[in-house]
N, C-alpha and C positions, 0 to 999 in steps of 0.2 A: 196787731199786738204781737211781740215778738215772743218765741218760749225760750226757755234753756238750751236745747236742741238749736236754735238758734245761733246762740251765742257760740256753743259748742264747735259752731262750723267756721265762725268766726276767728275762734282761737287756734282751729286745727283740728278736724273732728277726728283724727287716727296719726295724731302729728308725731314724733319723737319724743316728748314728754308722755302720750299715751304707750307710747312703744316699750318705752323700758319698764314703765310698771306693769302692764299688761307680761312681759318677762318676767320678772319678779313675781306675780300673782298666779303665772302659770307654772312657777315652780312648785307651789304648794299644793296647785292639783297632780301632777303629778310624784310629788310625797302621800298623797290622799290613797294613794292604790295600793299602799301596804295594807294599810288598816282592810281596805274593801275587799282584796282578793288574796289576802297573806297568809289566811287560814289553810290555803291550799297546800301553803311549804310548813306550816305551825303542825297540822293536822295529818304528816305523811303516816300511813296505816301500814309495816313493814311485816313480813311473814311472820304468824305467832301459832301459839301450838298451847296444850294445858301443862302446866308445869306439872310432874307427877314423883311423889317423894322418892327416892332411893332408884329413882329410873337411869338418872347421870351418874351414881354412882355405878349404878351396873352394868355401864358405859365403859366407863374408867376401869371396871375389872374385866369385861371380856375385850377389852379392846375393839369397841363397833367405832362406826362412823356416827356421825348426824344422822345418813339419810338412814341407816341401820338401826337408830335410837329410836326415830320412830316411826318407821315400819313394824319393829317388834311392838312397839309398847303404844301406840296409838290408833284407835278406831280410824276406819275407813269414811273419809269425807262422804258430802254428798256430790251428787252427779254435777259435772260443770264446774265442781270451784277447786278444793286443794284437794291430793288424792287423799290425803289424811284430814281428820276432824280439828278445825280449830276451836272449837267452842265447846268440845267431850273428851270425856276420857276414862278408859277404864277407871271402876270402882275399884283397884288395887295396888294396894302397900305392897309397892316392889319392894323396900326393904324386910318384909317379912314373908317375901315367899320364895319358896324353894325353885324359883325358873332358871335354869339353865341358859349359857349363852346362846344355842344357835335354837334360833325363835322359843322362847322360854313359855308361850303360852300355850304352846302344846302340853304343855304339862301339869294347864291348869283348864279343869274342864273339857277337855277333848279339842282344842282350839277356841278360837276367838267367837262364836257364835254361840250366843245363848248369855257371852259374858255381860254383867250389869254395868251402868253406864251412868256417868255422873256429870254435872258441874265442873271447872276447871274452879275450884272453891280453895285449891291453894296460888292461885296466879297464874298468872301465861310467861311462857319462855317466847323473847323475840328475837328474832334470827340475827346472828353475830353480827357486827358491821353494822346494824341498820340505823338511820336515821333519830336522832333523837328528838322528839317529838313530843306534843302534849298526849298521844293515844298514849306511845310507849311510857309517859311521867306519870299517867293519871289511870292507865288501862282503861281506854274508853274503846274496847272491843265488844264482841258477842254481844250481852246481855246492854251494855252499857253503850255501845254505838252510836244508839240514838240521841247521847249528849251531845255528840258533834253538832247535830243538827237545830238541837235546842241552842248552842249556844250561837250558831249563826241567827237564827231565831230572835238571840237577846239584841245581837248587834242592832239588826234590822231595826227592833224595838226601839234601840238609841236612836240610832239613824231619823226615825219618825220625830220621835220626841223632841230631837236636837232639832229638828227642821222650824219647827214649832216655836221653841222657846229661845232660839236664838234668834228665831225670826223677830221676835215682840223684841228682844236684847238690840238688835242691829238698827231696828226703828226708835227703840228709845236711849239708844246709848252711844250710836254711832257703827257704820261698817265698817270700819277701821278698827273701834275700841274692842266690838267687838269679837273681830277675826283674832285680832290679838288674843284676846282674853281665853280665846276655843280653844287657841293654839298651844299655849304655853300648859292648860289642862291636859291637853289631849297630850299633850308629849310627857309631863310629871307623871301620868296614868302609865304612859309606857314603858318608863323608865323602872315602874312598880311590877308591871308584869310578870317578868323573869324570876322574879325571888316569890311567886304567889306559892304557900305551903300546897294548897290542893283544889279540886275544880271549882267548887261550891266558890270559892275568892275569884277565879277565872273568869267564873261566869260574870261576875260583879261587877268585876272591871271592864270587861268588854262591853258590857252594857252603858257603861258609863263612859269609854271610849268610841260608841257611837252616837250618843248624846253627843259630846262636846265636836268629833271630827268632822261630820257631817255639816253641824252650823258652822264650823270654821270654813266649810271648802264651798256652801253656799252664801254666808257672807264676802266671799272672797269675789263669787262670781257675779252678784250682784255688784259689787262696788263697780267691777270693773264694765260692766256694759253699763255704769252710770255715767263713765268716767269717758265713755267716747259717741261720734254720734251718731246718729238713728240710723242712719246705712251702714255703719259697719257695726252694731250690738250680732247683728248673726252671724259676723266672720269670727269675733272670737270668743264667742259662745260655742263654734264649733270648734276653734283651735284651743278651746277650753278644754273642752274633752278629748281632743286629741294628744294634750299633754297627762291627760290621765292616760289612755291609754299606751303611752310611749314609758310612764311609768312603769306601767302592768308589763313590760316589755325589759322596762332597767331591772328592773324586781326578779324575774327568770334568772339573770345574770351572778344577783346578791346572792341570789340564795344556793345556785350552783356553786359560788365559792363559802358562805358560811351555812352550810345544811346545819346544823345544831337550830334548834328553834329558839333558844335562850338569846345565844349570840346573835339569830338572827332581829330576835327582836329590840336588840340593843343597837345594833348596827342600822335599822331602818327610825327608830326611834328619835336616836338623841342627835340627827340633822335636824328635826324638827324644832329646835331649839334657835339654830339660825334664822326662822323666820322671823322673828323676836326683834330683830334689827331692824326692820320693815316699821317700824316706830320711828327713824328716822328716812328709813327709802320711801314709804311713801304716804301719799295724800288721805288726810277722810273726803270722802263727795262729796262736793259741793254741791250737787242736788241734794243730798242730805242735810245739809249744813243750812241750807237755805230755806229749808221747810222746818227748821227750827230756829229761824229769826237770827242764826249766826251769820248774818251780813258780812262784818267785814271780814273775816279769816275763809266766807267764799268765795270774794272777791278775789283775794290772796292768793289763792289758788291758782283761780282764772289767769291771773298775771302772771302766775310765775308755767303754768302751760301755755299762755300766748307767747310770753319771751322765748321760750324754751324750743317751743314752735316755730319761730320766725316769724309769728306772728305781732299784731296790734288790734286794740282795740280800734272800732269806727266809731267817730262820733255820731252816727246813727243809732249805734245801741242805747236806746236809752232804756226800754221798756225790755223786763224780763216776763212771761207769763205764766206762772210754776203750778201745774196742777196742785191743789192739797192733797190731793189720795197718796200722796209715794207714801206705797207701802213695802212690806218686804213679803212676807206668809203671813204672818199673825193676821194683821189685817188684809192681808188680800185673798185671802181664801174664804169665800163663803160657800156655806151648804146649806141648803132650804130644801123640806121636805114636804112634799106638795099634798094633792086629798088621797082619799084610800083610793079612788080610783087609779090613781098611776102615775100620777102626775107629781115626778120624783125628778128633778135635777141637779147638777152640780153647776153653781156659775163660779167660774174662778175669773178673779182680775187682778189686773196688777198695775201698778202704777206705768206712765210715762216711759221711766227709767228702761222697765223689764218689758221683754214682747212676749217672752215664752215665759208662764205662771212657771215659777219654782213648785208654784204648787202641783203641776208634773210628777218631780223628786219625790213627795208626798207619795203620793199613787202607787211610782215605782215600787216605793221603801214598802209601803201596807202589801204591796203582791208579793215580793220577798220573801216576807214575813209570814202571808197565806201559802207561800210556797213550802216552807219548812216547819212549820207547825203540825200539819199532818206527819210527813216522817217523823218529827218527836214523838207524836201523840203516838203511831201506831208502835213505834220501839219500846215505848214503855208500857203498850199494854200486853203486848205479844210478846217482846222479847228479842225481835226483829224487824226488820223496816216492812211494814205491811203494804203492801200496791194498791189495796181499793182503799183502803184508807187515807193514803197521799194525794193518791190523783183523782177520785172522782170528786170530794171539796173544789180542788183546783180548778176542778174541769167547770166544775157548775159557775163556781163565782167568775171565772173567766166569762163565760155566758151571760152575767146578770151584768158585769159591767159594762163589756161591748153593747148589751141592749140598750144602758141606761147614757152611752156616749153617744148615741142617734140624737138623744134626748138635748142634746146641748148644740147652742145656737152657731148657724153657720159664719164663721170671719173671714172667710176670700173677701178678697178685696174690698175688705170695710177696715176705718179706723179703730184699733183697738183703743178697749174702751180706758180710762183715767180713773172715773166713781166708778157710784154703786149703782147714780140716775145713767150711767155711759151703758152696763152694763145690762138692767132692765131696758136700756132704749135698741138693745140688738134685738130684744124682739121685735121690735118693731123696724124693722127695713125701711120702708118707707118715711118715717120722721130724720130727721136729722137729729143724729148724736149731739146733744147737747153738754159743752165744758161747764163745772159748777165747782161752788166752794173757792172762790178766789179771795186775796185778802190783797193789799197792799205795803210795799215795804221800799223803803228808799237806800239803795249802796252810792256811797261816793268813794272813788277810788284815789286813795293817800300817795300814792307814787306819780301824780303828773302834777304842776305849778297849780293848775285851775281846777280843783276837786268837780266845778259843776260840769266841767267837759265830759267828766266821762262819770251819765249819773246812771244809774239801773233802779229802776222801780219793778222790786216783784209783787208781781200777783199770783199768791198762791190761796 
């Protein structure tokens, strides 16, 4: 009995018709690496100091420099970072004291020792020229630092969620309908960005722009290793990522000409809009299609990538045999929790279609996520990024999971599994993986004289 994967190779399994959309699809991976790594040019931290009342003025009337302003009138850093304090500052109303230009603090106190020391509670001064930036829009310095980290944190959080709930959207709505539907969100979100009044709204959206971006760029890459066949789903799984990272590569370039983060996020945003026309450049899966009894508009496909391909159908094809499991995440990630003895594992499977679980992307996204929650947590309770706070969590969970990945069953050279029965049967080595859930469906293909020549029976 023949499967889809079959036919696949039939029609072309990497032919010209896969070519150009697989181009097409990997353009939006590499759009995808603004959102994942843009924070880097969003978030630039440029030299800042405590803004101090009447200090610039007394600037302007002795005639100092910058580096003179404060030298005079700013506490001495700590060891290793800037020579002066960026996070303190004298307790004093340079407008109301009698300091002198040449070092004024001699004349308060006996010098700078002993003097009281405060909060930067009227703002920070950021150095001329610099970057503008959400630190420098939002002052997410000193005390408030550790929002940076929170708000990578919320991505993360999208990222998870979107993986999730676009996964159930792509199974029941189509990977097409909806890569589309992520996309045109995730770029309306971006478009919003720029004009957010203040962080508390930032954080919102980023959150909600890793929701939607993340299921647009794993719907995307599912389709497309549906879309081609079983020997080539690893070549452009990997040139999937590799257009992400040539992204993360064009991205250095954009933001070296637009540093403003506003502009830059206008500038990386509203391309996102062009994919929108991929409504008519390209196909939904007809592995998809077919596992929801849309017969002939699968068929449809198939034709118009055999023609495209050079290819023809054989009248040998009669019989298609379509797993039922195609799943995307929603359904293909299962997690079962064994007795209190130990017996804890993760079985993840995926349909036909997928060899590497998306559910991977999951994992990543939740380590991420354990990556930067401790820096949140410890900034906000210290005031600073705290070290055992960040990294011994990290450290341990890293440890519980590598023990619990022993735990999951060996697939060298064994057929990956289709079900949930393929998936129990890796325990067992010895049985033969057993195919289950098949149904029957009948295509006749409208484009030749004799419909019955060229008939497909799937069994899914």
């Amino acid at each position: 009995m023949l499967t889809f994967d079959d036919v696949l190779e039939e029609v072309g399994g990497f032919g010209l018709y896969q070519k150009i959309t697989f181009f097409f699809v990997c353009l939006t991976s590499a759009a995808f690496a603004y959102l994942y790594v843009g924070f880097v040019f969003l978030a630039v931290t440029p030299d800042h100091w405590c803004r101090s009342p009447g200090a610039t003025e007394l600037r302007d009337k002795c005639n100092w420099s910058l580096e003179q302003e404060k030298n005079y009138t700013l506490p001495v850093g700590q060891a290793g970072s800037s020579s002066y304090s960026q996070c303190e500052k004298y307790d004093i109303d340079w407008n109301s004291s009698s300091g002198r230009c040449e070092n004024p603090l001699l004349l308060i106190q006996n010098g700078s020792q002993g003097l009281p020391l405060t909060t930067c509670q009227d703002g920070w001064v950021f150095e001329n020229g610099s970057i503008s930036s959400i630190v420098t829009e939002f002052e997410l310095v000193c005390a408030d630092s550790w929002k940076l980290d929170l708000s990578q944190a919320c991505l993360n959080l999208g990222f998870t969620l979107g993986t999730v709930i676009m996964g159930y959207g792509a199974d029941r709505f189509g990977r097409k309908s909806s890569f589309l539907f992520a996309t045109f969100v995730t770029s309306a979100l971006g478009l919003v960005v720029p004009f957010l009044p203040n962080y508390t709204w930032f954080l919102i959206f980023r959150t909600l722009q890793g929701l939607f971006s993340k299921g647009s760029w794993v719907c995307a890459y599912v389709f497309i290793t549906e879309l081609v066949g079983l020997q080539y789903r690893r070549t452009v799984g990997i040139l999937y990522q590799v257009c992400f990272s040539s992204g993360m590569m064009l991205l250095a370039a954009v933001a070296y000409f637009i540093p403003d983060w506003r502009n830059l996020q206008l500038a990386t945003t509203i391309p996102g809009f062009f994919f929108l026309t991929y409504y008519w450049l390209i196909p939904e899966s007809p592995r998809w299609m077919l596992s929801q009894k849309k017969n002939t508009e699968a068929l449809n496909v198939i034709q118009q990538m055999a023609k495209r391909n050079g290819k023809s159908f054989s009248k040998k094809i009669e019989v298609i045999n379509l797993e039922f499991a195609i799943t995307l995440v929603y359904q293909g990630l299962i997690m079962r929790l064994g007795t209190l003895g130990g017996n804890i594992y993760l079985d993840f499977f995926i349909s036909g279609a997928v060899e590497i679980p998306a559910a991977i992307l999951i994992l990543s996204t939740i380590e991420r996520i354990g990556r930067r929650l401790p820096f949140a947590a410890g900034g906000l309770l210290s005031g600073s990024t705290c070290l055992i706070a960040a990294f011994i969590p990290e450290r341990v969970l890293g440890l519980i999971v590598g023990g619990l990945v022993l735990l999951l069953p060996e697939t060298k050279g064994m057929t990956l599994p289709d079900t949930v029965e393929d998936v129990e049967n890796l325990r067992r080595p010895k049985k033969k993986i057993l195919k289950t859930h098949h149904q029957q469906s009948v295509l006749y293909s409208t484009d030749v004289k004799d419909p019955a020549s060229v008939k497909m029976v799937v069994e899914g």
